[in-house]
Biopython code that builds the backbone (N, CA, C, O; Angstrom):
import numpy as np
from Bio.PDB.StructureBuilder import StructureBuilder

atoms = [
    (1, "UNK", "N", (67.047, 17.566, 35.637)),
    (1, "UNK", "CA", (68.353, 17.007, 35.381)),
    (1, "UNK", "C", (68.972, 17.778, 34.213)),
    (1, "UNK", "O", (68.355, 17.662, 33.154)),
    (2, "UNK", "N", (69.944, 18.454, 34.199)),
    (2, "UNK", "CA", (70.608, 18.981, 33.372)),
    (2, "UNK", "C", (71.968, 18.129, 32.678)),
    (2, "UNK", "O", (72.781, 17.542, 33.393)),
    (3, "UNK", "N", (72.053, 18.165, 31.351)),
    (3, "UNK", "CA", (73.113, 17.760, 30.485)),
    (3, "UNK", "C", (73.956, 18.696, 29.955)),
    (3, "UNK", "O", (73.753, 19.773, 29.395)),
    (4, "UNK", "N", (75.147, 17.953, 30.297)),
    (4, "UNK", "CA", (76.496, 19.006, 29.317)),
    (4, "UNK", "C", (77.137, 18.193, 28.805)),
    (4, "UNK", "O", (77.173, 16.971, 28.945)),
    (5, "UNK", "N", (77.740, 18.956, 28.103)),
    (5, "UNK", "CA", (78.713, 17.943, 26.984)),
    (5, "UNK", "C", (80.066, 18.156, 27.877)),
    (5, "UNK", "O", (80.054, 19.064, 28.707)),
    (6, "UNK", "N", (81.200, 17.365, 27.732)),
    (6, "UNK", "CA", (82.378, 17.450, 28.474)),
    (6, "UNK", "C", (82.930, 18.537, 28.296)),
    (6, "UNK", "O", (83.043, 19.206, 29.323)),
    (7, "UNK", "N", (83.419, 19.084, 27.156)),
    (7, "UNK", "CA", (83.653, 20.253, 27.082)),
    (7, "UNK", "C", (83.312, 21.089, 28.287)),
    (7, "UNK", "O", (84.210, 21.149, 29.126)),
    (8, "UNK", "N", (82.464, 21.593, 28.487)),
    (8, "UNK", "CA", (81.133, 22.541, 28.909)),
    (8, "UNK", "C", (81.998, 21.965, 30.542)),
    (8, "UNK", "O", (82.784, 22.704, 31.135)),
    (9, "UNK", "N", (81.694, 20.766, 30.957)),
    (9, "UNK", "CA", (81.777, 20.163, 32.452)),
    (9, "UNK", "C", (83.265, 20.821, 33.106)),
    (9, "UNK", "O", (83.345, 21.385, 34.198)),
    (10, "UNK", "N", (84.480, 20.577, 32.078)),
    (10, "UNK", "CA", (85.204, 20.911, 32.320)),
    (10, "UNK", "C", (85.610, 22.296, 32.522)),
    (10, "UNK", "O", (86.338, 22.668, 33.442)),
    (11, "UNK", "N", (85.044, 23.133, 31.511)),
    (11, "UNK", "CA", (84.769, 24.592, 31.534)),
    (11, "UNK", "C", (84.316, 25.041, 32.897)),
    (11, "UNK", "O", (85.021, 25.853, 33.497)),
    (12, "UNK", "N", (83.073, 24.536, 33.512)),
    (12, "UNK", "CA", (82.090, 25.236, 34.712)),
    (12, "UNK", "C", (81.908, 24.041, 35.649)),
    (12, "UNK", "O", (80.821, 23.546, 35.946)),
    (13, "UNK", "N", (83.339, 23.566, 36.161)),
    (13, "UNK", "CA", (83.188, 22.297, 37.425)),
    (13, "UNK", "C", (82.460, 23.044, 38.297)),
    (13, "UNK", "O", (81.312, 22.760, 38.638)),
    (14, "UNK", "N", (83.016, 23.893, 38.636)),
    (14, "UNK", "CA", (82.871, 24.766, 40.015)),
    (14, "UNK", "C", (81.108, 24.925, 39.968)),
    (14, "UNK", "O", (80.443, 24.534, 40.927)),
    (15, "UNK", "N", (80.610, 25.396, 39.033)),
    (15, "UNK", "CA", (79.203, 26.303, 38.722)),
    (15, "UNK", "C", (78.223, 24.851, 38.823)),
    (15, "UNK", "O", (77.137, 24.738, 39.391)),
    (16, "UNK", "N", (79.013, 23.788, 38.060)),
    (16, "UNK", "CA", (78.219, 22.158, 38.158)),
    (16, "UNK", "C", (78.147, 21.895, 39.408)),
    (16, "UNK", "O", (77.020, 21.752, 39.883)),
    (17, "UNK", "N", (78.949, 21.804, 40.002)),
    (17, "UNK", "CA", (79.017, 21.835, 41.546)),
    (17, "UNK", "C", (78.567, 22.521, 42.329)),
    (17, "UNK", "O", (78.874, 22.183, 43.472)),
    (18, "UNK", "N", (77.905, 23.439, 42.255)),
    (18, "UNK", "CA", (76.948, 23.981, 43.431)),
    (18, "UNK", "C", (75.580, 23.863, 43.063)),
    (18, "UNK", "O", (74.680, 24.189, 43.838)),
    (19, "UNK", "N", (75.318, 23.294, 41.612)),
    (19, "UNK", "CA", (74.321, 22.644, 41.569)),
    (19, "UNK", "C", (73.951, 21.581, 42.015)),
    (19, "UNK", "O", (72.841, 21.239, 42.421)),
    (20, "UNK", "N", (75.542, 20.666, 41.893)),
    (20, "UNK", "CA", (74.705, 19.084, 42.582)),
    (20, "UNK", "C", (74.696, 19.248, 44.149)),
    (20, "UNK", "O", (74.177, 18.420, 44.897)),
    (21, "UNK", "N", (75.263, 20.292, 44.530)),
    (21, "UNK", "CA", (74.992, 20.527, 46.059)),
    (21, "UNK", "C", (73.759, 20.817, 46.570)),
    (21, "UNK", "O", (73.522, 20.640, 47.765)),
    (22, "UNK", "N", (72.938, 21.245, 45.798)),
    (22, "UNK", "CA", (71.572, 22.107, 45.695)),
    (22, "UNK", "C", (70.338, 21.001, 45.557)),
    (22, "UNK", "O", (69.110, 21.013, 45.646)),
    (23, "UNK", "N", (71.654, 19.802, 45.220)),
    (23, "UNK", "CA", (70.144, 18.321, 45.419)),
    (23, "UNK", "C", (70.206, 17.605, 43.806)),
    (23, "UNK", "O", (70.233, 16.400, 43.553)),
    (24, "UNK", "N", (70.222, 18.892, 42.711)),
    (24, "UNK", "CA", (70.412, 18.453, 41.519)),
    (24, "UNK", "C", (71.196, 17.121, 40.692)),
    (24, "UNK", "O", (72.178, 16.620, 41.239)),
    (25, "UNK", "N", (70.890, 16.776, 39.843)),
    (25, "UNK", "CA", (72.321, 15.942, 38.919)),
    (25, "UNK", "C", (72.292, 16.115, 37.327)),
    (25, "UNK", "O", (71.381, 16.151, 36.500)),
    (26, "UNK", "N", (73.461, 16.190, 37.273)),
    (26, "UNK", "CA", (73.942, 16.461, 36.074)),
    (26, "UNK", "C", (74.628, 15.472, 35.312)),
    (26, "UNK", "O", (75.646, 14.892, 35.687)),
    (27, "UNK", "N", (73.937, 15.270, 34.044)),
    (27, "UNK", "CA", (74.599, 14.034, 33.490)),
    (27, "UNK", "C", (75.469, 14.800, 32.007)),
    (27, "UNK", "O", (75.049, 15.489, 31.078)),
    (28, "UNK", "N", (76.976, 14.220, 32.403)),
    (28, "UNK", "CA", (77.756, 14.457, 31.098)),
    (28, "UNK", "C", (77.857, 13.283, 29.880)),
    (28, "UNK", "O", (78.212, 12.116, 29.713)),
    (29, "UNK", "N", (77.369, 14.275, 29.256)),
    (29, "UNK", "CA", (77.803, 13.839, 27.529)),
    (29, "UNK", "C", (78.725, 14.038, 26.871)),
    (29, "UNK", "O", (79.426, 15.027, 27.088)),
    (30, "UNK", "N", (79.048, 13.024, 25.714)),
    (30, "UNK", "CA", (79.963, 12.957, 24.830)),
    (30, "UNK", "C", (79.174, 13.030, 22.853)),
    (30, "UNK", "O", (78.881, 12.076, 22.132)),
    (31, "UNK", "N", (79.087, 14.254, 22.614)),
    (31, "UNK", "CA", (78.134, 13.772, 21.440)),
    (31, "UNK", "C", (77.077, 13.458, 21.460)),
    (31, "UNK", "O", (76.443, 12.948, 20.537)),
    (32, "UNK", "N", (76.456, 13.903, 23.300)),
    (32, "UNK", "CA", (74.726, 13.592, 22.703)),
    (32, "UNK", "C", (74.725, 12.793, 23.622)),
    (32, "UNK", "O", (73.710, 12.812, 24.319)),
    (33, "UNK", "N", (75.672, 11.931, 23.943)),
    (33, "UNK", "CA", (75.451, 10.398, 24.774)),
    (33, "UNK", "C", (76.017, 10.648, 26.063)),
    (33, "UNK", "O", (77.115, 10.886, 26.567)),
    (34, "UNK", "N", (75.170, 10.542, 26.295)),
    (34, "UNK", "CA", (75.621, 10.278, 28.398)),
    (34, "UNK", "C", (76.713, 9.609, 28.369)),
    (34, "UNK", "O", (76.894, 8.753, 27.503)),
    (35, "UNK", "N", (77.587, 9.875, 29.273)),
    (35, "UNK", "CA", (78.615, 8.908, 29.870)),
    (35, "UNK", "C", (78.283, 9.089, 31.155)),
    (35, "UNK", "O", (77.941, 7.979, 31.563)),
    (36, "UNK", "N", (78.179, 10.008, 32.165)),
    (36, "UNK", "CA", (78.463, 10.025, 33.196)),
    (36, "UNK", "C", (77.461, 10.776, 34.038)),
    (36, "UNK", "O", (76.701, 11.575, 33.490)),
    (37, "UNK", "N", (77.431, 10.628, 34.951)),
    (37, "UNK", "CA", (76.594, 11.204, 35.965)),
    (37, "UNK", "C", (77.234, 11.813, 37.152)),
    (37, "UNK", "O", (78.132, 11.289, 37.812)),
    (38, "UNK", "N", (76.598, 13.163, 37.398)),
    (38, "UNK", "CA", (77.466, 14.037, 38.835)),
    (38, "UNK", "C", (76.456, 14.251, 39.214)),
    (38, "UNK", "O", (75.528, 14.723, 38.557)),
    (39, "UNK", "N", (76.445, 13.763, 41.010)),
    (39, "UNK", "CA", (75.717, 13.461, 42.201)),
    (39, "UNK", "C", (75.928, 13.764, 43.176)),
    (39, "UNK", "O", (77.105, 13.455, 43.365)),
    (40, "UNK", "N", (75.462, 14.308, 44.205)),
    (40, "UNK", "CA", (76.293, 14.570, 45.477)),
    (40, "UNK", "C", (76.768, 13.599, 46.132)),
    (40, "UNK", "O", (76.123, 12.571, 45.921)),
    (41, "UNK", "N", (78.155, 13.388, 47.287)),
    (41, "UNK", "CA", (78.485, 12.313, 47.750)),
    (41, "UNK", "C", (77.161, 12.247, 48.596)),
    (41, "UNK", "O", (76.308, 13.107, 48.813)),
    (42, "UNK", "N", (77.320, 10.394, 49.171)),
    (42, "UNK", "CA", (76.594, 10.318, 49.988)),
    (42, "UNK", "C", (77.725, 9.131, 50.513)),
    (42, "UNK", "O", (78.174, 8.273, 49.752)),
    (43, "UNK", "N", (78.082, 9.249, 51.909)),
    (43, "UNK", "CA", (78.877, 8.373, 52.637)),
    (43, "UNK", "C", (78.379, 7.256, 52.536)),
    (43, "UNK", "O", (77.172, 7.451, 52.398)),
    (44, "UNK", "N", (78.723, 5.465, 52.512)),
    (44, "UNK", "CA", (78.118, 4.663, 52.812)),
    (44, "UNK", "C", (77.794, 4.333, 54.320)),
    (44, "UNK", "O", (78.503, 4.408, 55.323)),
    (45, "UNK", "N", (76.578, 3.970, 54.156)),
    (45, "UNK", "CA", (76.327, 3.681, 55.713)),
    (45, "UNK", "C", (76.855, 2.168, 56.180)),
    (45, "UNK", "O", (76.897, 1.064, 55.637)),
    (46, "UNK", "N", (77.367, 2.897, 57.925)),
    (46, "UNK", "CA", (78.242, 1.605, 58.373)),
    (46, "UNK", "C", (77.277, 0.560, 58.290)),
    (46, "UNK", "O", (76.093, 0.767, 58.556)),
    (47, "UNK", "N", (77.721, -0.561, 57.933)),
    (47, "UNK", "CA", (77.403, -2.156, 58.403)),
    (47, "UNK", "C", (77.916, -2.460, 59.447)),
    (47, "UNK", "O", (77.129, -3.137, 60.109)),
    (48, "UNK", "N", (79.088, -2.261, 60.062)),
    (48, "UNK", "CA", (79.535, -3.243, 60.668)),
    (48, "UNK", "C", (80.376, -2.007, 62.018)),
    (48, "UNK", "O", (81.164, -1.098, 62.278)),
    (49, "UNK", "N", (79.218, -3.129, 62.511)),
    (49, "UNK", "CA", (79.565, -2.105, 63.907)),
    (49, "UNK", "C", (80.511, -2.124, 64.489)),
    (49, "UNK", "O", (81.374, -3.000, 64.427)),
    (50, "UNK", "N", (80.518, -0.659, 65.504)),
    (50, "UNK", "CA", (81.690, 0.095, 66.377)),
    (50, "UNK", "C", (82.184, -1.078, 67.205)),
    (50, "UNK", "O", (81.671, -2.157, 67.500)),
    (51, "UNK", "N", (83.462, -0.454, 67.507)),
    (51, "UNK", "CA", (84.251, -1.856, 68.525)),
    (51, "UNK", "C", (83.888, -1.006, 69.731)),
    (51, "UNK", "O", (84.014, 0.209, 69.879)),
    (52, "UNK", "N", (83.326, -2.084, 70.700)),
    (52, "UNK", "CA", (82.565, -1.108, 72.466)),
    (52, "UNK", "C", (81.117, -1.210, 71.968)),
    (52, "UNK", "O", (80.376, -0.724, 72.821)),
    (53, "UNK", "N", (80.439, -1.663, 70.901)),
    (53, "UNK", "CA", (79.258, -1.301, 71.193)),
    (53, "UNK", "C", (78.460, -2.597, 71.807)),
    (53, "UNK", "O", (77.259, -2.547, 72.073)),
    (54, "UNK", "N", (79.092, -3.503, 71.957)),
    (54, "UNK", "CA", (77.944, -4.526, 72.458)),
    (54, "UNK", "C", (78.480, -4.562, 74.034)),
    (54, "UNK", "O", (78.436, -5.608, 74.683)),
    (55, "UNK", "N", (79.032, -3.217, 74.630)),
    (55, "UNK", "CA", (79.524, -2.984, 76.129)),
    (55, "UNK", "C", (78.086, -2.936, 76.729)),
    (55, "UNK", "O", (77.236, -2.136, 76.339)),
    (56, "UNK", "N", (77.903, -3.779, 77.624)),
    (56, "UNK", "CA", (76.497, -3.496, 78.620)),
    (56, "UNK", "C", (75.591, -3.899, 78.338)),
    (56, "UNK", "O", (74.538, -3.465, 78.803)),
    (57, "UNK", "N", (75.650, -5.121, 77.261)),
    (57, "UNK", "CA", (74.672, -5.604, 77.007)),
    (57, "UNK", "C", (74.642, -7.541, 77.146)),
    (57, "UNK", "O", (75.636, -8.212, 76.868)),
    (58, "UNK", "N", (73.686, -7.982, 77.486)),
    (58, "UNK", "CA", (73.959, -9.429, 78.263)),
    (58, "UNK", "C", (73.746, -10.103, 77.052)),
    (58, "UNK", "O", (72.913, -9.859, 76.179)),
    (59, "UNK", "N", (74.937, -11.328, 77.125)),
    (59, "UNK", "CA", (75.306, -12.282, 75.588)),
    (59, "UNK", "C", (75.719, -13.597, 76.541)),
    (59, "UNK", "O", (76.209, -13.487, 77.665)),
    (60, "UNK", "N", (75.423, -14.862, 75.869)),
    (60, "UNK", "CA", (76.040, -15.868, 76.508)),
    (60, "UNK", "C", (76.785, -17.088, 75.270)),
    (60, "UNK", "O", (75.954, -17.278, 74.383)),
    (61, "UNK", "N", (77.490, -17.532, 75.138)),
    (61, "UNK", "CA", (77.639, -18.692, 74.338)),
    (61, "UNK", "C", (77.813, -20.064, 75.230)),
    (61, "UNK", "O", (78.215, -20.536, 76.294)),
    (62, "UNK", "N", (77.163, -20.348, 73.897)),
    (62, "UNK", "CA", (76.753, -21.983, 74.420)),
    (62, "UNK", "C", (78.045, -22.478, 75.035)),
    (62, "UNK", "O", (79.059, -22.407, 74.340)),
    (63, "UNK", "N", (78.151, -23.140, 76.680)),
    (63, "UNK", "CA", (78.614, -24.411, 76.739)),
    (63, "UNK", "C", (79.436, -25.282, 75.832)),
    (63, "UNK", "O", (80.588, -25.579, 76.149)),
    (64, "UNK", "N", (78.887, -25.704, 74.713)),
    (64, "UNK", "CA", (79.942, -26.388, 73.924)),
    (64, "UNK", "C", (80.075, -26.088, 72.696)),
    (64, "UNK", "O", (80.035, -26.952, 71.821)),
    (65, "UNK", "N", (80.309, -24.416, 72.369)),
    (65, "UNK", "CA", (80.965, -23.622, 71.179)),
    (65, "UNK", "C", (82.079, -24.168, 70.717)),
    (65, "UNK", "O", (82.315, -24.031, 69.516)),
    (66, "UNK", "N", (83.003, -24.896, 71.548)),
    (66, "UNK", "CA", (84.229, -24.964, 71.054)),
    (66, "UNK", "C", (84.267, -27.087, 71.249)),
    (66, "UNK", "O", (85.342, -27.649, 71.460)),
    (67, "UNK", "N", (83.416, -27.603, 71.168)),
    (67, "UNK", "CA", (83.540, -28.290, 71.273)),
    (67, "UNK", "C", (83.842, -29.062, 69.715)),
    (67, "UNK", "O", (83.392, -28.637, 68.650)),
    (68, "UNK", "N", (84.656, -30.212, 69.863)),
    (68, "UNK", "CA", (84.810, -30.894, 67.856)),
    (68, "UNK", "C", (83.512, -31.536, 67.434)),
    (68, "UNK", "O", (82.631, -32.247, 67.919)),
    (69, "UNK", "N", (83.779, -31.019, 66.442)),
    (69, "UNK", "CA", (82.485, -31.420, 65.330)),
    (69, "UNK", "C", (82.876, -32.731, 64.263)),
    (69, "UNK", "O", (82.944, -32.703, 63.034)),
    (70, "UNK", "N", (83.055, -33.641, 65.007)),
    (70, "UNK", "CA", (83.391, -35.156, 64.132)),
    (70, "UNK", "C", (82.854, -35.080, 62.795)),
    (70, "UNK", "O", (83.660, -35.336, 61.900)),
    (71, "UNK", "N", (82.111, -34.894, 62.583)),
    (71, "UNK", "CA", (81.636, -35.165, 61.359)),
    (71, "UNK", "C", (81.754, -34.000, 60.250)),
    (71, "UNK", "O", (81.105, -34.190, 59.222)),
    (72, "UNK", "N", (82.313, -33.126, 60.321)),
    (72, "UNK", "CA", (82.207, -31.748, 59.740)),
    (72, "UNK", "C", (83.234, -32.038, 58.422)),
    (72, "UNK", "O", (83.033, -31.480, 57.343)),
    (73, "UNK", "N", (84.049, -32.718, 58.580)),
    (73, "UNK", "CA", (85.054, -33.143, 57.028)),
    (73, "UNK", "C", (85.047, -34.409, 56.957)),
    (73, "UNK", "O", (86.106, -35.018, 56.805)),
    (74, "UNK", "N", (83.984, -34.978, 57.042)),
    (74, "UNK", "CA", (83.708, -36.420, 56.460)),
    (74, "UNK", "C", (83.065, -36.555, 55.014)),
    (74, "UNK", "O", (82.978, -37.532, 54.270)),
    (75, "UNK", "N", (82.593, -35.078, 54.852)),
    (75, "UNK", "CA", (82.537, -35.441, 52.922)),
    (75, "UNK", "C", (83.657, -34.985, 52.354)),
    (75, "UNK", "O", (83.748, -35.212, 51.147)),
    (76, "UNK", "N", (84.503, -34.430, 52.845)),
    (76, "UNK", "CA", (85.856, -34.250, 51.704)),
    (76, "UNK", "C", (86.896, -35.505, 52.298)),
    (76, "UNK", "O", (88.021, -35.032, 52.459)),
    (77, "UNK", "N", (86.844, -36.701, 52.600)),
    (77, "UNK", "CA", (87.300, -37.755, 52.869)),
    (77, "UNK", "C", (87.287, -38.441, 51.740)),
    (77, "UNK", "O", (86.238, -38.148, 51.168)),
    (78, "UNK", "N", (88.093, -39.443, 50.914)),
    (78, "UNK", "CA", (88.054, -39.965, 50.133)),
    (78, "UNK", "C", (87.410, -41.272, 50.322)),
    (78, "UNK", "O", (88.239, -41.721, 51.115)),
    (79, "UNK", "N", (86.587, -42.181, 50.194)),
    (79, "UNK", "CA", (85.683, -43.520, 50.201)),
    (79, "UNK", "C", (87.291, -44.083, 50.086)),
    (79, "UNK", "O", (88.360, -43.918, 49.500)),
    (80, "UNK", "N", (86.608, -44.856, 51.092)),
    (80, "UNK", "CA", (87.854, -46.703, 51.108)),
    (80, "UNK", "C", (88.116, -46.951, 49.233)),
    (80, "UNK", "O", (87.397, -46.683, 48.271)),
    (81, "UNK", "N", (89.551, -47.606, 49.356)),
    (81, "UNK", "CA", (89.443, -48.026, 47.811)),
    (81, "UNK", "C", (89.850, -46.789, 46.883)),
    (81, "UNK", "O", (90.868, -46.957, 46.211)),
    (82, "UNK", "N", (89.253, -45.697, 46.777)),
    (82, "UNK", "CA", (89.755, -44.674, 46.102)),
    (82, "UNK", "C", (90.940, -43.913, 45.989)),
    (82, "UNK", "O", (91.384, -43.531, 47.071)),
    (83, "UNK", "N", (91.586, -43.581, 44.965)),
    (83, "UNK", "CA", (93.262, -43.322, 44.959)),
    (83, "UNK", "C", (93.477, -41.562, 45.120)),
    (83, "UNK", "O", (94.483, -40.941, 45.465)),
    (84, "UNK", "N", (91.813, -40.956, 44.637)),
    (84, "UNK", "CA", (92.224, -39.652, 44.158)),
    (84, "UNK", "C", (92.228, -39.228, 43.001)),
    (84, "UNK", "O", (92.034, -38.079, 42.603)),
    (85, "UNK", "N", (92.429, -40.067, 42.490)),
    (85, "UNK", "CA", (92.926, -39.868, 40.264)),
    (85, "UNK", "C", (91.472, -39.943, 39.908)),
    (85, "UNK", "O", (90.667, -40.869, 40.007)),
    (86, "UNK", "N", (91.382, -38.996, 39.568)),
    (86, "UNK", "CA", (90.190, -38.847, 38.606)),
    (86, "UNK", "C", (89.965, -39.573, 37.428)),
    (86, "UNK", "O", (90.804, -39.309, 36.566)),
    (87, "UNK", "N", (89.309, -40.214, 37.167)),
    (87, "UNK", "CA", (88.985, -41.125, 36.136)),
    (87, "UNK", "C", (87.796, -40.508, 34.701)),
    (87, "UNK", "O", (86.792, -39.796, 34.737)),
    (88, "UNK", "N", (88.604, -41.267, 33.435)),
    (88, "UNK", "CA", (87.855, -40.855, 32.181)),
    (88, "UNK", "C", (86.327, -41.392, 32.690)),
    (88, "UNK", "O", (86.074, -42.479, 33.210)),
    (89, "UNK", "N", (85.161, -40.019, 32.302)),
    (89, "UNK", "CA", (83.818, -40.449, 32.228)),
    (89, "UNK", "C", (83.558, -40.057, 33.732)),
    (89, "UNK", "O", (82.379, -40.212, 34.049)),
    (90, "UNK", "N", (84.075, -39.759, 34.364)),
    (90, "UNK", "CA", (83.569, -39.594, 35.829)),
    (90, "UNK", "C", (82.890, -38.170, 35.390)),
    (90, "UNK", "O", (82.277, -37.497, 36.219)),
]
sb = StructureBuilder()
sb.init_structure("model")
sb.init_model(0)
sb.init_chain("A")
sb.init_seg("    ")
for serial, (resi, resn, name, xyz) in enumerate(atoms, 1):
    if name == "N":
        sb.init_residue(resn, " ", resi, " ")
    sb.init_atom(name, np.array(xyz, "f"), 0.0, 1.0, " ", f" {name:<3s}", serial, name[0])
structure = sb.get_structure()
């Protein structure tokens, strides 16, 4: 791993750069102290797959996917009696 001071980085981008192509990294300094690091890109790899790719392949959903779920907002319902107003000490 080779260090340069900014100076220096700015001087020889080009020359830094066919080093980190070469696999290398180079970390720039300011006074001794790292700030920064030069790396080769590396693309992120997809997560989230191609549109067509699940073509030709056998999938079924359930029967009653779309059916209502009664109970699914019965805890954000307010209890009988209750106004909403938050009360001191609660």
């Amino acid at each position: 791993m080779q260090v340069v001071n900014i100076h220096e980085a700015k001087t020889h981008l080009s020359r830094l750069l066919e080093v980190v192509e070469r696999g290398e990294e180079v970390v720039i300094a300011r006074a001794g102290q790292p700030v920064a690091m030069l790396t080769a890109y590396r693309p992120a790899r997809r997560l989230i797959a191609p549109p067509g790719s699940m073509k030709g392949r056998d999938w079924q959903m359930a029967d009653d996917f779309d059916a209502p779920v009664d109970e699914l907002f019965s805890c954000l319902q307010e209890p009988e009696g209750e106004t909403g107003i938050p009360r001191a000490g609660r």
